[in-house]
C-alpha positions, -999 to 999 in steps of 0.1 A, spaced: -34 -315 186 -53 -288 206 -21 -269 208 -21 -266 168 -51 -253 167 -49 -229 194 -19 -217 174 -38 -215 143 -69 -202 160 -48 -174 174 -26 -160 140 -60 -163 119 -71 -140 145 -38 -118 148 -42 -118 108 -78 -110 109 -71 -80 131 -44 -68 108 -69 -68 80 -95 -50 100 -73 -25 109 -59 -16 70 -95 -14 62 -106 7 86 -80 36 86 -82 33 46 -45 34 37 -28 17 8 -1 -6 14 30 3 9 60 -13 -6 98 -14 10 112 -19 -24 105 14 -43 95 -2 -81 110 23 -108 121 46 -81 145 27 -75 162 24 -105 158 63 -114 128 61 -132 101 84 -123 69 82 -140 63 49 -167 57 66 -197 80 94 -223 54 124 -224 64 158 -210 35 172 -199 11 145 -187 -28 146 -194 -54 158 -173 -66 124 -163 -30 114 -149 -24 148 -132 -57 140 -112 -40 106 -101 -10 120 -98 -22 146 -71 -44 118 -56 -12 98 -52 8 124 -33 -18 129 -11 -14 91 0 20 95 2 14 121 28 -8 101 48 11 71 47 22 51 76 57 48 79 
């Protein structure tokens, strides 16, 4: 039984690390799977010229993209 929970004891730290570590270096997750990417679809909605709201995000997003861990 002390085996289990040295086992446990040791991913909820290994876990807890991982956590710490995304937090501090204040990246984003990112996905292997590529949502609409993937299926040719860049942006989710029909308007040519997007708003000034979404072009702010849109900037934002590319920046994480840049810094992203690969």
């Amino acid at each position: 039984m002390s085996l289990f929970f040295l086992t446990f004891g040791l991913l909820i730290l290994i876990v807890t690390a991982m956590a710490v570590g995304m937090i501090v270096q204040r990246k984003s997750m990112a996905s292997s799977c590529g949502g609409l990417g993937s299926v040719g679809i860049d942006k989710a909605c029909d308007c040519d010229d997007p708003c000034d709201k979404r072009k702010k995000r849109l900037a934002k997003e590319q920046a994480w993209k840049e810094n992203q861990i690969i």
